[in-house]
ROKOLBA-27200 format. One record per residue: chain; residue number from 1; x, y, z of N, C-alpha, C in turn. Coordinates in steps of 0.02 Angstrom, whole numbers. Layout:
// ROKOLBA-27200
 chain resi    n_u    n_v    n_w   ca_u   ca_v   ca_w    c_u    c_v    c_w
     A  NUM      X      Y      Z      X      Y      Z      X      Y      Z
...
This chain:
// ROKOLBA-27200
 chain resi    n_u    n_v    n_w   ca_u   ca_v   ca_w    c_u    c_v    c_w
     A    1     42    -60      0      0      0      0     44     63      0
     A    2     27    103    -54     62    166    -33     70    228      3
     A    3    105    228     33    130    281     96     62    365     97
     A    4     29    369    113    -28    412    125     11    486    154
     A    5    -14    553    130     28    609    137    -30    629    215
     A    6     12    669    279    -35    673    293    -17    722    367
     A    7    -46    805    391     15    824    416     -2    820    484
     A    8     71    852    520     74    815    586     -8    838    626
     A    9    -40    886    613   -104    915    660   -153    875    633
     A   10   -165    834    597   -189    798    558   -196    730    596
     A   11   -119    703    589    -93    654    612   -116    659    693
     A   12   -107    705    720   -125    712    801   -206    703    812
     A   13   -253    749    793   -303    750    783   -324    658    780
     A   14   -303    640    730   -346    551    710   -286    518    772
     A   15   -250    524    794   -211    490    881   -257    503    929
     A   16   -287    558    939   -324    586    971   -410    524    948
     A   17   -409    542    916   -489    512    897   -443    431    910
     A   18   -414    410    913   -401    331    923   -405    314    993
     A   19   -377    363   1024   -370    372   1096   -422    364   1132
     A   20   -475    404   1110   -529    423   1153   -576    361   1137
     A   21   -599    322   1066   -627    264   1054   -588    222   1083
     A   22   -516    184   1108   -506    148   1146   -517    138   1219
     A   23   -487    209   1245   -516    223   1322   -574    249   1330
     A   24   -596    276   1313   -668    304   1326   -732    258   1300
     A   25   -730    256   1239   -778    212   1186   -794    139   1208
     A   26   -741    115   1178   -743     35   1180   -762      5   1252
     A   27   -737     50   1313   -742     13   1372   -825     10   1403
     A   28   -855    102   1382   -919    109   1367   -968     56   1346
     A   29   -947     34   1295   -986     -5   1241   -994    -77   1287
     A   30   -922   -101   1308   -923   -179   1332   -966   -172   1380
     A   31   -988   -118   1431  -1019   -108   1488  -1088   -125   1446
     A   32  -1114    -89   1421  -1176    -85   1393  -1178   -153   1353
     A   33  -1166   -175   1320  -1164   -249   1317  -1191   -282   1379
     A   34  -1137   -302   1421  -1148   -313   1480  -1219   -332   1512
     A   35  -1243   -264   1519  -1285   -253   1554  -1370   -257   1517
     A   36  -1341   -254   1434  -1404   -279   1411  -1419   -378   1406
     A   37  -1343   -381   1426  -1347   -473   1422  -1405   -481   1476
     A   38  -1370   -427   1540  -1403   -446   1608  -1470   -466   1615
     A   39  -1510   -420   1561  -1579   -410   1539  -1629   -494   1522
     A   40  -1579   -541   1499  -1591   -582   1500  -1615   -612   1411
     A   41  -1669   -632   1391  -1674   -646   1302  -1634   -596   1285
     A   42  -1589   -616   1224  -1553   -563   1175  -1589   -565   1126
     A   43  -1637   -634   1111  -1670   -599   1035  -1722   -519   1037
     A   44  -1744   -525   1068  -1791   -478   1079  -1747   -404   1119
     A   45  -1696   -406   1136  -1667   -345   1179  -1622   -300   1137
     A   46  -1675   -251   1114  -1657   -186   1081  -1590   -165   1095
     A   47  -1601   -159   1153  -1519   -108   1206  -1453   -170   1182
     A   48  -1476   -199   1185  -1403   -247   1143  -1372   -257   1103
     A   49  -1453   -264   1059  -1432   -276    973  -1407   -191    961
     A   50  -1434   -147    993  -1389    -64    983  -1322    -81    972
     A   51  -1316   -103   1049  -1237   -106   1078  -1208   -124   1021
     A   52  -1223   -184   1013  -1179   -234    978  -1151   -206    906
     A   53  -1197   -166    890  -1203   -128    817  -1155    -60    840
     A   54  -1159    -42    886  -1109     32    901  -1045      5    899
     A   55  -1036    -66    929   -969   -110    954   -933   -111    875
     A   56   -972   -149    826   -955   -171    751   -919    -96    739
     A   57   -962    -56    745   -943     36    694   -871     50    730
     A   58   -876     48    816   -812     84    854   -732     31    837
     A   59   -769    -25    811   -708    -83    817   -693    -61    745
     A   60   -738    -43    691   -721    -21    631   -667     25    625
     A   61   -699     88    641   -662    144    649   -589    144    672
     A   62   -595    112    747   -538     90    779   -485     72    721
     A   63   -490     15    680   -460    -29    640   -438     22    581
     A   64   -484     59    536   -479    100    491   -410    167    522
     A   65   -426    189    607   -363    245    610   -302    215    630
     A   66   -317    141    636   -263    103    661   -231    108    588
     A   67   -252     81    527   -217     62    473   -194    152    435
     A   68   -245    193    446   -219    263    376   -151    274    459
     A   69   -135    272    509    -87    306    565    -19    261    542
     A   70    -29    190    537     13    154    507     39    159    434
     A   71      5    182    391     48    194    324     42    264    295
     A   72     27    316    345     40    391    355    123    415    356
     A   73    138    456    288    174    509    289    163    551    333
     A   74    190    574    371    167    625    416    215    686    392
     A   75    193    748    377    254    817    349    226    853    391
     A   76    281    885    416    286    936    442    279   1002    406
     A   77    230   1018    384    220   1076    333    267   1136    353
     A   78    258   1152    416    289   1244    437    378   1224    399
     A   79    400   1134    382    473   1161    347    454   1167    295
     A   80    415   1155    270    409   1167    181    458   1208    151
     A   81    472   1224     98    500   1255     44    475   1264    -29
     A   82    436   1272    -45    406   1248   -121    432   1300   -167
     A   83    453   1346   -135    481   1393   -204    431   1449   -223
     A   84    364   1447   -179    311   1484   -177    254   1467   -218
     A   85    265   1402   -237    222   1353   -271    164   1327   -232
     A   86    101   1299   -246     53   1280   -193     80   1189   -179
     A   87     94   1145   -147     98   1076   -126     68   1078    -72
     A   88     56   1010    -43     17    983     -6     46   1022     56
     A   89      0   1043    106      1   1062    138     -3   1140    154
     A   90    -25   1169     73    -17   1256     85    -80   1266    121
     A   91    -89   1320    151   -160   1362    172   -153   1408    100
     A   92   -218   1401     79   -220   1451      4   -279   1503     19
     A   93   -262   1586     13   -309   1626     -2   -331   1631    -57
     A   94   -415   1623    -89   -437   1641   -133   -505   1692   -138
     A   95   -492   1712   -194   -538   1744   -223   -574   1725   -288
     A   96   -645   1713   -278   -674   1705   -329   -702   1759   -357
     A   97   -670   1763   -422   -671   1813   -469   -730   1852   -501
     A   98   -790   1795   -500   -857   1817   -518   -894   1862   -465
     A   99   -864   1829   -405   -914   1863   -358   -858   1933   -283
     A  100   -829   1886   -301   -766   1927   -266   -754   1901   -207
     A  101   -783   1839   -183   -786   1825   -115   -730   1771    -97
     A  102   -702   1798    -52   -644   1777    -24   -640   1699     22
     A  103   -616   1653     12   -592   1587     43   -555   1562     60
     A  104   -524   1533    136   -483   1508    130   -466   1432    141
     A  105   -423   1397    133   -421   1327    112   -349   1274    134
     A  106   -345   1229    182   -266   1197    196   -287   1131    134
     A  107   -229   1122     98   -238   1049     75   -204    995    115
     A  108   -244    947    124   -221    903    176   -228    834    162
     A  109   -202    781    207   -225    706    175   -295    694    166
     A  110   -299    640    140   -390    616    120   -407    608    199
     A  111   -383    588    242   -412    550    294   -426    621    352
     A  112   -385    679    346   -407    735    382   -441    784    352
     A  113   -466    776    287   -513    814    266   -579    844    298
     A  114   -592    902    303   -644    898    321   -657    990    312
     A  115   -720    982    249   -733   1045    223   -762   1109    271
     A  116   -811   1075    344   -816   1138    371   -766   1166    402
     A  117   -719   1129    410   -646   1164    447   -603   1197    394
     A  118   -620   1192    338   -578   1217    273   -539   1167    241
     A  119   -539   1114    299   -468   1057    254   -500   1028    205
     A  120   -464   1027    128   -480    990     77   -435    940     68
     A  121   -460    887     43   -429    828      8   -364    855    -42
     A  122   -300    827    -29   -263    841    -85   -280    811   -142
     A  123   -329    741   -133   -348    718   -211   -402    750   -210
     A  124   -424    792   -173   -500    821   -220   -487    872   -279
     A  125   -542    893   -326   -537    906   -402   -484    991   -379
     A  126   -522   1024   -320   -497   1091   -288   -440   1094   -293
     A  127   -396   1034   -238   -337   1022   -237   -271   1035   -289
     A  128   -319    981   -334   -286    957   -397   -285   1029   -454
     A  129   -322   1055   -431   -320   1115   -495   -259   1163   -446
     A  130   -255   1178   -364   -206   1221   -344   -127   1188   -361
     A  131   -118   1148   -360    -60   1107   -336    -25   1119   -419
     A  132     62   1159   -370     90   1173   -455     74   1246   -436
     A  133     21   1286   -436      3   1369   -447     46   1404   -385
     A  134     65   1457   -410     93   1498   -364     41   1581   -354
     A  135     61   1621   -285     31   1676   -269     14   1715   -345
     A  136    -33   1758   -355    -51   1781   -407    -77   1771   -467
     A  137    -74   1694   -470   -111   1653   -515   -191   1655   -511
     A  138   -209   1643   -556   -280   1634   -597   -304   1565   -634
     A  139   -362   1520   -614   -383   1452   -627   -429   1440   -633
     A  140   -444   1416   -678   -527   1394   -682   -532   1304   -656
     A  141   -591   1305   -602   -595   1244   -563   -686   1233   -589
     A  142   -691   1151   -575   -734   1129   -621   -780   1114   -532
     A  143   -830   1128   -516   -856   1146   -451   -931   1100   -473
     A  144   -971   1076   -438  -1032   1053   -449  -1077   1067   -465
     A  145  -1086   1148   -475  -1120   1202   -486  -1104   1221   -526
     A  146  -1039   1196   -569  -1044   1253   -637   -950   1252   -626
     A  147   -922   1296   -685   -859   1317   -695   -853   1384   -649
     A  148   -785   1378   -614   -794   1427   -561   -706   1475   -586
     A  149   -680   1530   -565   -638   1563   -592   -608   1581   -521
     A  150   -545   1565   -489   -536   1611   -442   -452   1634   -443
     A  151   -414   1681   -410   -376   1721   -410   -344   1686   -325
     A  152   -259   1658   -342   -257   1645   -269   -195   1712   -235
     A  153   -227   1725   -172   -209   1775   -159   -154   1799   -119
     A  154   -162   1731    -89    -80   1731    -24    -98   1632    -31
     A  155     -2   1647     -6     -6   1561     -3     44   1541     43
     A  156     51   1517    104     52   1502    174     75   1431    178
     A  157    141   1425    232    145   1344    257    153   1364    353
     A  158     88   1353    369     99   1369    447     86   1270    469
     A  159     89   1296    534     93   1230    577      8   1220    595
């Protein structure tokens, strides 16, 4: 499998979420198990068949940050160097040109993505159209809504 890009606040963040589903979660869950066994019939005991179904998802999850933490690149973005080029890990100011409204954006691994915080996928289409562009550049990005035009305005490697 190949080595997954992915940065260290990133990387901390999903340690963090592993953390808290092992100690916190999982021990939760076995309790409630437990105590719906106590109940006595399992065919019929709602509170179990829950459990048991929360148990499958947390043991999932578990397994899923166990494996992207294991074949995670982890970069330290704040060393970057790109030459003032956008790569994985810039914070990008933009402006969209039609409307004038200003955005800003970190590209980050697939697995810390997450659009209300601003982090985009480095494989998403967004990504893929910054990556390569430097400050002052101009791009047309192919958006779900239509062809979109924007102007990037500052381009950033913080921690």
């Amino acid at each position: 499998m190949k080595r997954a890009p992915m940065t260290a606040k990133g990387a901390e963040r999903l340690r963090g979420e592993l953390d808290r589903l092992k100690s916190e979660e999982r021990p939760r869950i076995i309790a409630a198990i437990a105590e719906a066994r106590a109940h006595g019939d399992l065919k019929e005991n709602a509170e179990y068949h829950a459990a048991r179904e929360l148990q499958g998802f947390i043991e999932g999850r578990i397994n899923e940050l166990e494996a992207a933490l294991s074949f995670a690149e982890v970069i330290d973005v704040a060393r970057l160097n790109p030459n003032g080029k956008i790569v994985f890990g810039a914070t990008v100011e933009l402006v969209e040109e039609a409307s004038g409204s200003e955005v800003t954006y970190q590209i980050v691994g697939d697995l810390e993505a997450d659009i209300k915080q601003r982090l985009i996928a480095v494989n998403s289409p967004l990504a893929r159209a910054l990556i390569g562009k430097s400050e002052g550049d101009s791009f047309e990005f192919q958006a779900p809504n239509g062809v979109k035009s924007y102007e990037i305005v500052t381009v950033r490697y913080e921690i």
